[in-house]
C-alpha positions in Angstrom: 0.0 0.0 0.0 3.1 2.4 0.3 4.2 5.1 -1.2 1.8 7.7 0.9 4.2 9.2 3.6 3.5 11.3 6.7 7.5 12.3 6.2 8.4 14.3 9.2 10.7 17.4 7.2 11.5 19.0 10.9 12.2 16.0 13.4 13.3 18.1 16.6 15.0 16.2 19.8 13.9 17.2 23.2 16.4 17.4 25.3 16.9 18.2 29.7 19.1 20.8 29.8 17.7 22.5 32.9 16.0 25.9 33.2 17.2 29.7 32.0 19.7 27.6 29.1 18.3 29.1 25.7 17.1 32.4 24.9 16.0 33.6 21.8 15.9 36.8 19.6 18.3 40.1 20.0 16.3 41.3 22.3 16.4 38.7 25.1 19.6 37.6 24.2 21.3 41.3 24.4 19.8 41.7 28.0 21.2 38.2 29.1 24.5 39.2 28.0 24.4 42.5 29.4 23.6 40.8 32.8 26.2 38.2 32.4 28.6 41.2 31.8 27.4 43.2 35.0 28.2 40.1 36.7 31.7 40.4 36.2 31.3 43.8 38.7 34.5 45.4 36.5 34.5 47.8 34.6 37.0 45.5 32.6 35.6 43.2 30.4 36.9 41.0 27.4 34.3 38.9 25.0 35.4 37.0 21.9 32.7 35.9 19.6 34.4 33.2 17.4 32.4 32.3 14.5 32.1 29.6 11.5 32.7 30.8 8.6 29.1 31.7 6.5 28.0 34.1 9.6 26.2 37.4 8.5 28.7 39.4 10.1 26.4 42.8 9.3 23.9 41.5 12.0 25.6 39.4 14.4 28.5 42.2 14.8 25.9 45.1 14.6 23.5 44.1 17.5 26.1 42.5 19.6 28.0 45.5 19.7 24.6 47.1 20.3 23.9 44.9 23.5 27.2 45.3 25.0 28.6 48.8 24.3 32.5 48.5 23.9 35.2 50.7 24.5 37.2 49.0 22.0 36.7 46.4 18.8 38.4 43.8 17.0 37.5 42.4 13.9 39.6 39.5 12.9 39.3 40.0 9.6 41.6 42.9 9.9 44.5 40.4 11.7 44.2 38.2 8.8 47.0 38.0 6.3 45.9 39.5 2.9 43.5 38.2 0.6 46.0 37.5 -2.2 48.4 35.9 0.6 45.5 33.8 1.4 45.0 32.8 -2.1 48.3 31.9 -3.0 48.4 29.6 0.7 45.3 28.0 -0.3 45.7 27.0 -3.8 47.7 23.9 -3.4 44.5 22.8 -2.2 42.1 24.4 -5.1 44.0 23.4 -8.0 42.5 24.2 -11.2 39.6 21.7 -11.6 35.8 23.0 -11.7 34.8 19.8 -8.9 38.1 18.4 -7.4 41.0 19.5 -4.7 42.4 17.9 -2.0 42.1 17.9 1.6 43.3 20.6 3.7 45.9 20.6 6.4 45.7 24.0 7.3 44.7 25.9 10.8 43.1 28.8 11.7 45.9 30.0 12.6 47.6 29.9 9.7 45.2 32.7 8.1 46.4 35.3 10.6 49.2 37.9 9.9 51.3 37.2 12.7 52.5 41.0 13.7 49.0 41.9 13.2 47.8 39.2 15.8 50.7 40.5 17.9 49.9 44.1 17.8 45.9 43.4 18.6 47.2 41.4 21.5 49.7 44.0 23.0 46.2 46.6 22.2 43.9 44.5 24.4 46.6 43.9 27.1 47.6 47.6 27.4 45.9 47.9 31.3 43.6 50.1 30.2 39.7 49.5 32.5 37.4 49.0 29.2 35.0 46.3 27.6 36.7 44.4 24.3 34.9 43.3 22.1 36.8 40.7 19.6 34.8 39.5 16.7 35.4 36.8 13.8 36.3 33.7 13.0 39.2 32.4 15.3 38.3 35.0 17.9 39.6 33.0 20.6 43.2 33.0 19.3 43.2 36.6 19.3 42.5 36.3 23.1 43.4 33.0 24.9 41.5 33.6 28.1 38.6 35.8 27.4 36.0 36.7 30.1 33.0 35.5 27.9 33.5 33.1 24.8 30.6 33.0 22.6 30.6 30.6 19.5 28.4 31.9 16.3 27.5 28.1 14.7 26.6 27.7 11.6 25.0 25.0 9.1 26.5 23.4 5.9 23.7 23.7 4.3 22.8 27.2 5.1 26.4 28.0 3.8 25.3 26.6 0.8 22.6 28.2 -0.1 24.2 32.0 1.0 26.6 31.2 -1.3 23.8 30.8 -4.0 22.5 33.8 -3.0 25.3 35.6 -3.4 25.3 37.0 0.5 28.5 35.9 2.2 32.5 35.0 0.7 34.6 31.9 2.0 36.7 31.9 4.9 39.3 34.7 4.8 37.8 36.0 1.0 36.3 38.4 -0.6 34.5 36.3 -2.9 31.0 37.6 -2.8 29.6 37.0 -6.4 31.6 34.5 -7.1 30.3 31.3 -8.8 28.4 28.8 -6.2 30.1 26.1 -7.4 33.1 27.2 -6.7 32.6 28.7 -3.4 31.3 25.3 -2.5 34.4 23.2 -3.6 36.7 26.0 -1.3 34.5 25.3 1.3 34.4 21.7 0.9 37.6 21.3 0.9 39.5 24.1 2.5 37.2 26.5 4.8 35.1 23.8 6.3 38.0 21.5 7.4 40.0 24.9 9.0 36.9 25.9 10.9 36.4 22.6 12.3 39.5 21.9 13.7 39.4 25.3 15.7 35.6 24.9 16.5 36.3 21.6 18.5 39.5 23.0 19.8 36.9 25.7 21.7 34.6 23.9 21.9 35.0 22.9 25.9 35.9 26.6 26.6 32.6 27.8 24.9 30.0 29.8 27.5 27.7 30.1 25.2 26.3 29.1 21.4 24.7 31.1 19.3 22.4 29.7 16.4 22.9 31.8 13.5 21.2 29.9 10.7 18.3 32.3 10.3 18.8 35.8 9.8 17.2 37.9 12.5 16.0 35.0 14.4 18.7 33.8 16.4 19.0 31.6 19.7 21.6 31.5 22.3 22.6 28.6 24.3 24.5 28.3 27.2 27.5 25.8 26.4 26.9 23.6 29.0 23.6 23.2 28.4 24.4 22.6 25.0 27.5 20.1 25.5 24.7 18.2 27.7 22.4 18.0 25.2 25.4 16.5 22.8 25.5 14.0 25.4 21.8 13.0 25.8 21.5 12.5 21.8 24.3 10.2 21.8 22.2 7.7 23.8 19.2 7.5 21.7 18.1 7.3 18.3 17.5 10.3 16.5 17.1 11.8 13.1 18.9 15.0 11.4 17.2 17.6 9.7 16.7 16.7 6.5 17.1 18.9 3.4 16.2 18.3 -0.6 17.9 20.0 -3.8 16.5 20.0 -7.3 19.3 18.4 -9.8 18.8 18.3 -13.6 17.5 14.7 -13.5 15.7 14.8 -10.3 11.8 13.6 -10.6 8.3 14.4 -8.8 8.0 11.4 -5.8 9.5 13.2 -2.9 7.8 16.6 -3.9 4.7 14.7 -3.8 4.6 12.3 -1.1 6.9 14.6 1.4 4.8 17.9 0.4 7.7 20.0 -0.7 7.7 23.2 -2.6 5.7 23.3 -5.4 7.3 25.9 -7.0 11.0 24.0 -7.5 10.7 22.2 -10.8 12.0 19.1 -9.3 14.1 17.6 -6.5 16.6 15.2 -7.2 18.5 14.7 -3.9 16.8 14.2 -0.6 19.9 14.1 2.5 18.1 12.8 5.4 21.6 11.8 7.1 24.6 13.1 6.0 26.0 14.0 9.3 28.6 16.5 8.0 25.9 18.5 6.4 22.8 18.0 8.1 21.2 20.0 11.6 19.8 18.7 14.8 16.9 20.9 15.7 17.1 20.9 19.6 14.3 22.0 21.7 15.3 23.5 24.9 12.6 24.5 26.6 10.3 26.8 24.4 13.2 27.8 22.3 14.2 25.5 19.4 17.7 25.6 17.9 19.4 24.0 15.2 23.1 23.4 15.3 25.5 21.1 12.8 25.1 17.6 13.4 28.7 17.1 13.0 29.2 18.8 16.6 27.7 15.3 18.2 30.3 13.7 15.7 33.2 15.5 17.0 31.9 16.2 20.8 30.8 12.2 21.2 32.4 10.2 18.7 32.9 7.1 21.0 29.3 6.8 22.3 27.9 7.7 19.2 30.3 5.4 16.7 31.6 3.2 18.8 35.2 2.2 19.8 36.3 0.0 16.8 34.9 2.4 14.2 36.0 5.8 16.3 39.6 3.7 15.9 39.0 2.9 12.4 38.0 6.3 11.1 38.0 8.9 13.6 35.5 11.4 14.2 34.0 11.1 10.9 30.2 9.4 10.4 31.1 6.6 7.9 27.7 5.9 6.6 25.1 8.2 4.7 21.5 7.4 3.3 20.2 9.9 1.0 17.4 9.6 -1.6 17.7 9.5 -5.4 14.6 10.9 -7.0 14.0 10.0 -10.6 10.3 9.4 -11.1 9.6 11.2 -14.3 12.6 12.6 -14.5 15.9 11.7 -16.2 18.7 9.2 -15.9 22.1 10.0 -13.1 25.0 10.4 -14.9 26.6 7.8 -16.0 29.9 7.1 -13.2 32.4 5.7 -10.9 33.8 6.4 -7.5 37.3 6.2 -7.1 39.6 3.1 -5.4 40.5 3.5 -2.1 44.2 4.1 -3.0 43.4 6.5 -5.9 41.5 8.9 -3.5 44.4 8.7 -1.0 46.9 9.3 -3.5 45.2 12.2 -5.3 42.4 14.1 -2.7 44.1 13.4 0.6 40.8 11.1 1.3 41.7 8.0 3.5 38.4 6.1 2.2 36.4 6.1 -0.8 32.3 6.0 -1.8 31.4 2.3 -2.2 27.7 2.2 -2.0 24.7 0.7 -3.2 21.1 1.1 -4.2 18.5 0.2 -2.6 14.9 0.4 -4.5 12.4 2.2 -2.4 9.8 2.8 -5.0 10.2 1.8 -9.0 8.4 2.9 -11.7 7.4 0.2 -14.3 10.5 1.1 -16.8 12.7 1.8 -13.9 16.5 0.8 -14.3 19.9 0.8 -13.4 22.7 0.5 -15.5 25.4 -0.8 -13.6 28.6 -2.7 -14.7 30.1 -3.6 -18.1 28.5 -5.7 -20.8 30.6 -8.9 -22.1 32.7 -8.6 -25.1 33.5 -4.3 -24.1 36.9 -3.8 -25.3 38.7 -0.7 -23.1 39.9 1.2 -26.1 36.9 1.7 -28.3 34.9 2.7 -25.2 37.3 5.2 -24.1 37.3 6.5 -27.7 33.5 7.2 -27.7 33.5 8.1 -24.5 36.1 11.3 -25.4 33.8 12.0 -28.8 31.1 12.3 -26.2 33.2 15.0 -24.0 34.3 16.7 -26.9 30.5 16.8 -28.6 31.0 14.8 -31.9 28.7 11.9 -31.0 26.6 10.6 -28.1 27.9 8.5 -25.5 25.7 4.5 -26.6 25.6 3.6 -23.0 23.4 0.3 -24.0 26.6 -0.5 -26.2 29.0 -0.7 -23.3 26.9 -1.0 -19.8 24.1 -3.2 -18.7 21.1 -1.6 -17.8 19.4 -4.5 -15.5 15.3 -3.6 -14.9 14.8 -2.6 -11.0 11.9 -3.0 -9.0 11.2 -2.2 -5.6 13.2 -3.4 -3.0 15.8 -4.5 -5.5 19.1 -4.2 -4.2 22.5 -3.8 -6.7 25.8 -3.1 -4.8 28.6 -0.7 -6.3 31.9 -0.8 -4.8 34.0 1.7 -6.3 35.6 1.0 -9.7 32.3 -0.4 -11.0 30.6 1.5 -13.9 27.2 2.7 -12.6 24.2 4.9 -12.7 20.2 4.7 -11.8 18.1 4.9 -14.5 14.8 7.4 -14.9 11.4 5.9 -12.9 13.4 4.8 -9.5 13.4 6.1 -6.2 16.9 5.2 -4.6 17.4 4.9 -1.1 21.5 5.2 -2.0 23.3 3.4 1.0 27.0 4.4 0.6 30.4 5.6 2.7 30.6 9.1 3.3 33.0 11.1 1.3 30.1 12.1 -1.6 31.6 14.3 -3.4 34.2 12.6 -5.4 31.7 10.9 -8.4 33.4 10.8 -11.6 31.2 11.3 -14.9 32.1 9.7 -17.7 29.2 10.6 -19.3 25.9 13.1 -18.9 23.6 12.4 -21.3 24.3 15.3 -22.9 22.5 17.8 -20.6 23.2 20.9 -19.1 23.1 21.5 -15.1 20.4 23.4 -13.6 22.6 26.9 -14.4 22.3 26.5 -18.0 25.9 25.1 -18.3 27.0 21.7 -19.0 28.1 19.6 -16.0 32.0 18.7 -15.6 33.0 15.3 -17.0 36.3 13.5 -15.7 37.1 11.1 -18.1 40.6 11.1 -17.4 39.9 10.2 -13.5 37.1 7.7 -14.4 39.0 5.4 -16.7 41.8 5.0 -14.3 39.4 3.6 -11.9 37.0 1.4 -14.2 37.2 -1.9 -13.5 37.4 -3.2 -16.8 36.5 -7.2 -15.7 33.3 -6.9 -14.1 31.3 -7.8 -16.8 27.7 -8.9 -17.1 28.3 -12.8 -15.5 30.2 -11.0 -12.5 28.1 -8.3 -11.8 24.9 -10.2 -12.1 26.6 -12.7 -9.6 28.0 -10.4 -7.1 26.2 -7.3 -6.8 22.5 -7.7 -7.7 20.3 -9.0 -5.1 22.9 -11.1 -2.8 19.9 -11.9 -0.7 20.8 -14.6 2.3 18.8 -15.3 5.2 20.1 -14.8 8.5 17.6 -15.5 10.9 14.1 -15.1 12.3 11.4 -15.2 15.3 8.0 -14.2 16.2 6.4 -12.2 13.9 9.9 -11.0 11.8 12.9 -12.7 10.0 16.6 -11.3 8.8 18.2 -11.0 6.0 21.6 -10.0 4.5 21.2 -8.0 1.2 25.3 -6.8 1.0 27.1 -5.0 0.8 30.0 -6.2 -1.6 32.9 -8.1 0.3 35.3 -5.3 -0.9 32.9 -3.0 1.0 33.1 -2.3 4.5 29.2 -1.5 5.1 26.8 -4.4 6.1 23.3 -4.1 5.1 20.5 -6.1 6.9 16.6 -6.6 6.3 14.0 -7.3 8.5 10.8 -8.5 7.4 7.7 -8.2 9.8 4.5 -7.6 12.0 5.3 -7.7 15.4 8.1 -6.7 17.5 11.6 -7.5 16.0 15.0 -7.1 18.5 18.0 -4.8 17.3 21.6 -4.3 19.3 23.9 -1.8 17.9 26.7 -4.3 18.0 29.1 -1.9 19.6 29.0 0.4 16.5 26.6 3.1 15.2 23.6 1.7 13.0 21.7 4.0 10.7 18.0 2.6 9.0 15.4 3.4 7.4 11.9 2.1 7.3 11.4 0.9 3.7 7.8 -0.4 4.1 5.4 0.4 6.2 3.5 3.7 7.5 5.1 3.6 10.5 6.9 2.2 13.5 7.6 2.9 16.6 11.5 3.0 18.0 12.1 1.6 21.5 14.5 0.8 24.5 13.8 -2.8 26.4 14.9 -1.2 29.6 13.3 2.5 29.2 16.4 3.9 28.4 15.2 6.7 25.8 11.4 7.8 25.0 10.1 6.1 22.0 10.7 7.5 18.9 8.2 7.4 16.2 9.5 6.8 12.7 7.5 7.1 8.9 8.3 5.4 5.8 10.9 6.8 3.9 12.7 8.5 7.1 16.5 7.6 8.2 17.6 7.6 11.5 20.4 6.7 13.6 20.9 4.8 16.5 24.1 5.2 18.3 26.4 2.5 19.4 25.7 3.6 23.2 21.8 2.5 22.9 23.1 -1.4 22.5 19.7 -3.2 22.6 16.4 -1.5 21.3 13.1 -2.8 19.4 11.0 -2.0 16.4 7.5 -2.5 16.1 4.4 -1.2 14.0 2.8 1.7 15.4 0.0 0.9 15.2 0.3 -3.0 16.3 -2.3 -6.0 15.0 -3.2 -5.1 11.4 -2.1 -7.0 8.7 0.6 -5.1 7.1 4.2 -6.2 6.6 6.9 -3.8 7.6 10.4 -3.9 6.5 13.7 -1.9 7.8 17.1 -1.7 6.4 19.9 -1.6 8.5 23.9 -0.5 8.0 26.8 -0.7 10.0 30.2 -1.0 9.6 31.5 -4.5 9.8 34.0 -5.4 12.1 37.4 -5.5 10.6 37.7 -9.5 12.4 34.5 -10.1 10.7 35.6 -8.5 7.4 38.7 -10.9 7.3 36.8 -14.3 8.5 34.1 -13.6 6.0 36.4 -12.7 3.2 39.9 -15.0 3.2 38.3 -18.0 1.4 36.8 -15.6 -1.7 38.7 -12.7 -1.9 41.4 -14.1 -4.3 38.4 -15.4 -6.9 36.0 -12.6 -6.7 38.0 -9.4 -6.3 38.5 -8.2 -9.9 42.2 -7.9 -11.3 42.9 -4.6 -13.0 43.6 -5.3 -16.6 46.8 -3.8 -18.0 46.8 -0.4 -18.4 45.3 1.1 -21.8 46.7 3.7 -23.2 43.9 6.1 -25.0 45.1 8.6 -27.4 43.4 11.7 -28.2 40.9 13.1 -25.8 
């Protein structure tokens, strides 16, 4: 009877934090800060508001300064080194393609002219009885010990779309105007990775946070309370704040059945956990907030991933679910994700997007073209492939790839190196690792993006990664609906549906109509319900206040929950529900599972090809 959802688009956490914790609007948070700062009873006072980067500085720095009435301020921007300096010390990093750089290794710090910093902190040490007022991003290094710290926080995804409005530059820039596109990829891989590291090197020292996502409506929260309430959603399941984007093949399922705007022609992408990118709305009190979701990342990485998979990767959420939309829309691109030493080698990445697709809803023509067909030979593909780039002929996909017919709950695995895209009349619940952004087309149908201008193709990246051997037996074999059964019990059984052995995310389906029993494992598991209207989340032991969940939502349990229980909502009708579960496998499991079928399944590379032209 699915797809009709009652998709939740603002999930909000409610969390104990105490009394007098959150305030909201200039107003009432200008008079708390004026009372904190008559608390100090001196007439010497210093505050540093350090800020992500994105911030309207305009309003934030205009009423604050309004509120508190300095003698003296400090804008960092003013420390900073010069904008051409800054240019020329992140560039390595840029490079000179449209999509692509590499990861950062730079620090705050680093953007600051040091006599500059000097100077402003001989200025604010000089004796003199007055409030200071120190504003900007990396505030705090300007003063190491200041009377009030205040932390301005700020959304990926509000970055984003400020940069498409033209309304704010990247860290250290005065790039206002410039292209999205590339405001995005120098925050991707430069601003976002410099801000982090100082956010979380603050981020114990921090009296208060403010929530700065929407203009004129912001919320302050006192750091404890907000460092508690880190803490509290580490120890139940809980969903981001999800956010959807058109995309030049995206289709009409999830603006209908989610109610989204009408007026967008389409949405392609639906994020519903994405970690790095996604909010928590947090409700403290009467006041709700929204901060990153990474800050539960960074601030709780053992509860939340657990101890193998904090040791494997760090504080970095491995696993994202997003959703693919295609219903009367157009075909992905055709693609392929880099190998795991490739991304190290070249984008300073230490793991690489394996993933798979997982058919939530399929129209009746609905495909997905994934792998090579038999009989493909590397050079006359490559060949048509570069007339395709270059605009002398289209790309015959059906010549070179298989395009296998998908229905729902179909699921086809694609590690990385495998040829790949989903076809029009599909909605894709794409279950992959985390680092999203490095897709290489090979081929776009010969569209332009949603500005008009045609999207970039990597042709040279993409054939150094195709795995030229996993043709039509293999692929049918390995990655299309590698369905074992696991277990059952009362009312529900399990099943494995992948991923690939060369992939280090392990899917599991449950089936069912009554209660089923989950356990985290000791590592963070992330689901969504793909059948059923809805269910309800709970701990055995009381542990955490049932959570509701709809069809079509993700959510994450962290590894500190250890045993909870799904059920229908609405218990004893006669429909069959069905979840699907990831997790990281265990690196132990990985190698018992593996030893015996590695050395015949794992494709060889074929020699190297050398292309001319292109």
């Amino acid at each position: 009877m699915d797809p009709i959802s009652n998709y939740n688009k603002h999930p909000v956490i409610n969390v104990s934090c105490g009394d007098n914790c959150a305030w909201a609007g200039w107003n009432s948070i200008g008079k708390h800060l004026r009372d904190v700062v008559r608390e100090k009873s001196r007439p010497s006072v210093l505050m540093a508001v350090d800020c992500y980067t994105g911030v309207l500085d305009d309003e934030v720095l205009a009423q604050l300064r309004e509120a508190i009435k300095p003698e003296l301020v400090i804008h960092t921007h003013s420390l900073m080194k010069s904008a051409s300096e800054i240019a020329a010390m992140i560039a390595p990093f840029l490079g000179t393609d449209p999509v692509f750089g590499r990861m950062t290794y730079l620090k705050m710090q680093d953007y600051f002219d040091p006599e500059k910093l000097r100077a402003a902190q001989s200025q604010i040490g000089s004796g003199q009885d007055r409030r200071v007022f120190i504003y900007g991003p990396g505030a705090a290094l300007v003063a190491a010990s200041p009377d009030i710290l205040i932390y301005a926080d700020m959304a990926r995804w509000e970055i984003q779309r400020r940069f498409r409005q033209q309304a704010i530059s990247n860290l250290g820039c005065t790039n206002i105007g410039q292209a999205w596109a590339a405001q995005y990829k120098q925050g991707y891989f430069v601003d976002w990775r410099v801000c982090d590291r100082h956010k979380f090197c603050v981020f114990d020292s921090v009296d208060f946070f403010l929530d700065t996502n929407t203009p004129l409506s912001p919320k302050l929260v006192s750091g404890d309370a907000l460092r508690r309430a880190l803490g509290q959603v580490a120890q139940r399941p809980f969903r981001v704040v999800p956010f959807f984007d058109p995309a030049p093949w995206g289709g009409q399922w999830m603006k209908d059945n989610f109610n989204l705007d009408r007026g967008e022609p389409n949405y392609g992408w639906g994020f519903d956990c994405v970690p790095e990118e996604n909010s928590l709305a947090l409700q403290f009190g009467t006041i709700l907030t929204e901060f990153p979701a990474i800050n539960v990342v960074y601030r709780q990485p053992r509860e939340l991933l657990g101890e193998n998979v904090y040791a494997r990767f760090g504080p970095e959420f491995p696993i994202r679910f997003d959703l693919l939309d295609t219903m009367g829309g157009g075909n992905l691109s055709f693609q392929v994700h880099p190998l795991t030493g490739y991304i190290q080698e070249n984008f300073g990445m230490h793991y690489t997007q394996d993933e798979s697709y997982y058919m939530l809803d399929a129209a009746p023509n609905a495909c997905v073209y994934l792998g090579l067909r038999n009989g493909v030979d590397p050079a006359d593909m490559a060949a048509d492939l570069y007339k395709a780039q270059r605009g002398t002929a289209p790309f015959p996909t059906d010549l070179y790839a298989n395009r296998w017919p998908a229905q729902r709950h179909d699921h086809f695995l694609i590690p990385a190196g495998t040829c790949h895209c989903s076809g029009a009349g599909g909605l894709v619940l794409e279950i992959s690792a985390t680092p999203y952004i490095f897709t290489f087309k090979l081929w776009d149908w010969d569209r332009k993006g949603l500005d008009g201008v045609p999207r970039p193709v990597h042709l040279d990246h993409g054939l150094a990664n195709l795995q030229w051997d996993r043709r039509r037996e293999w692929t049918q074999r390995h990655l299309i609906n590698r369905v074992s059964s696991l277990g059952s019990g009362p009312g529900w059984r399990e099943e494995r549906t992948g991923l690939h052995e060369m992939e280090f995310i392990e899917t599991r389906r449950h089936w069912f109509t009554r209660e089923v029993p989950h356990h985290t494992g000791g590592g963070v598991n992330v689901l969504n319900l793909v059948q059923g209207d809805a269910i309800t989340v709970e701990s055995p032991t009381g542990a955490f206040d049932p959570v509701v969940i709809h069809y079509a939502e993700t959510f994450i349990v962290p590894a500190a929950v250890g045993a909870y229980t799904i059920r229908p909502l609405t218990p004893g009708g006669d429909q069959t529900y069905a979840t699907i579960k990831a997790f990281v496998r265990p690196i132990l499991a990985d190698i018992g599972h593996a030893t015996n079928s590695l050395l015949d399944q794992v494709p060889k590379r074929l020699a190297k090809v050398e292309f001319s032209g292109g």
